[in-house]
Every structure is written in structure tokens, then in C-alpha cells.
N, C-alpha and C positions, 0 to 999 in steps of 0.2 A: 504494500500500500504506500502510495509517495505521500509523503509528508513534509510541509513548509513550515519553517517558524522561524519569526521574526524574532529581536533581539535591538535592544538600543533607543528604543523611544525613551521621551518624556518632557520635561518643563525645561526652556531655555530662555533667554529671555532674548530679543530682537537684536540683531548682529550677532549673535552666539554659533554654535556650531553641534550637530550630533553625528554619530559614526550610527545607522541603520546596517543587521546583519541577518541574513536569510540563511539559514541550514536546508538544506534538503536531503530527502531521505530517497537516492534514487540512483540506481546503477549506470545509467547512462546519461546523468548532468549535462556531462560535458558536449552534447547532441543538442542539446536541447538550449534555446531561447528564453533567456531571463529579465521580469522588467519589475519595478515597482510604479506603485498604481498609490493615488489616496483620495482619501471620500471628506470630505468637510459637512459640515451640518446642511442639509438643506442641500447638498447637490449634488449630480450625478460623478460617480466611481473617473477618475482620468487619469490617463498615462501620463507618470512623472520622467522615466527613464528607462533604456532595455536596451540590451545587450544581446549579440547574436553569438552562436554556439563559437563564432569566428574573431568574436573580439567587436565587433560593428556596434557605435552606440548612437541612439539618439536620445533627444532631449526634447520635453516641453519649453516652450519659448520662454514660459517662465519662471524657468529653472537655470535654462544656459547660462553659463560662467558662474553659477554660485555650487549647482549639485555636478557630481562624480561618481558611476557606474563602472562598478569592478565586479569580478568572479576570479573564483582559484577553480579551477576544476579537479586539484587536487584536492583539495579540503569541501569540496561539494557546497560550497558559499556565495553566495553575492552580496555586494556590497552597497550601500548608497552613502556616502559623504556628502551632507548636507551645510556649506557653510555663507555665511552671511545672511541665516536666517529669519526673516521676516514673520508677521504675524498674520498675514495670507497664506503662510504657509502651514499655518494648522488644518491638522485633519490626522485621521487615521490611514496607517500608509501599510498598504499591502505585498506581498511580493506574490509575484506571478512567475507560473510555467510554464511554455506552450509545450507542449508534447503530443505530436500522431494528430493534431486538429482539436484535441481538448486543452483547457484552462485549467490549472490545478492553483490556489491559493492558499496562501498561508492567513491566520486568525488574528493578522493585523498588530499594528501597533502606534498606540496613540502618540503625538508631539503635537505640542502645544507651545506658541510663542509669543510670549508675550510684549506688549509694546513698552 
């Protein structure tokens, strides 16, 4: 059964910084497309960042130059480096898996920034 779990949320306060860490539980990681996702109160789920099994990343517009998407594919990890962050940037932040045309998510974790 794959299994996601987040690791690294919490209270920062504006301009601060958190290191977000995704484990998964899955023999062929390194195949597979990784991204982080976050939901804010009142609005729909949206892609923050992802990483292709090749190293390729993109970025929401409103993220570029502040966050930073990594994976080991030795350690079955991904990564999100969150810095210079803002208080738009609350929400609970998810880590995604594409695998075979399905979605596999991990159970979130809240940041919260304060102004």
C-alpha cells in the first residue's frame, strides 16, 4: 500500500522560512512524479510545485524565487523549501504522487504565516 506523509509544517511568522518533507512508502519512487499541492480556507486544492521522475520542476507563479522542489530517490523523499514566506501562503500543503494515471496523497500539513 503507498503511503505519503508529510513532515515540517507549522507557525512562522512573515519573511521566515520552513523545510516541508514527504516520505513515501513505494518501491518505484524514483519513476514516479512528485509535487506539492495546498488548500487554504475557502479555496480550491492548487499546485505549488513538482518534480518529474527526471529532475524537471515547475513552479506556481506565486511561488517562483521564494519555494524549492527536491527529491532523493535514495531516501524515497521530497522536499519543499519554503522561504521568504508570506501570509498568502497559509494553507495546508499536501504532497502528491502520480503513478500509472492515479493520484496518491499524503494527510497534509498545516503552515501558517503570520503577518
Amino acid at each position: 500500500q503507498v503511503q505519503l506523509v508529510e513532515s515540517g509544517g507549522g507557525l512562522v511568522q512573515a519573511g521566515g522560512f520552513l523545510r516541508l518533507s514527504c516520505a513515501v512508502s513505494e518501491s518505484f519512487f524514483s519513476f514516479n512524479a512528485m509535487g506539492w499541492y495546498r488548500q487554504a480556507p475557502g479555496k480550491q486544492r492548487e499546485l505549488v510545485a513538482a518534480i518529474s521522475s527526471g529532475g524537471r520542476t515547475i513552479y506556481a507563479d506565486s511561488v517562483k524565487g521564494r519555494f524549492t522542489i527536491s527529491r532523493d530517490n535514495a531516501k524515497f523523499t521530497v522536499d519543499l523549501q519554503m522561504n521568504s514566506l508570506e501570509p498568502e501562503d497559509t494553507a495546508v500543503y499536501y504532497c502528491n504522487m502520480k503513478k500509472l494515471g492515479a493520484d496518491y496523497w499524503g494527510q497534509g500539513t498545516q503552515v501558517t504565516v503570520s503577518s
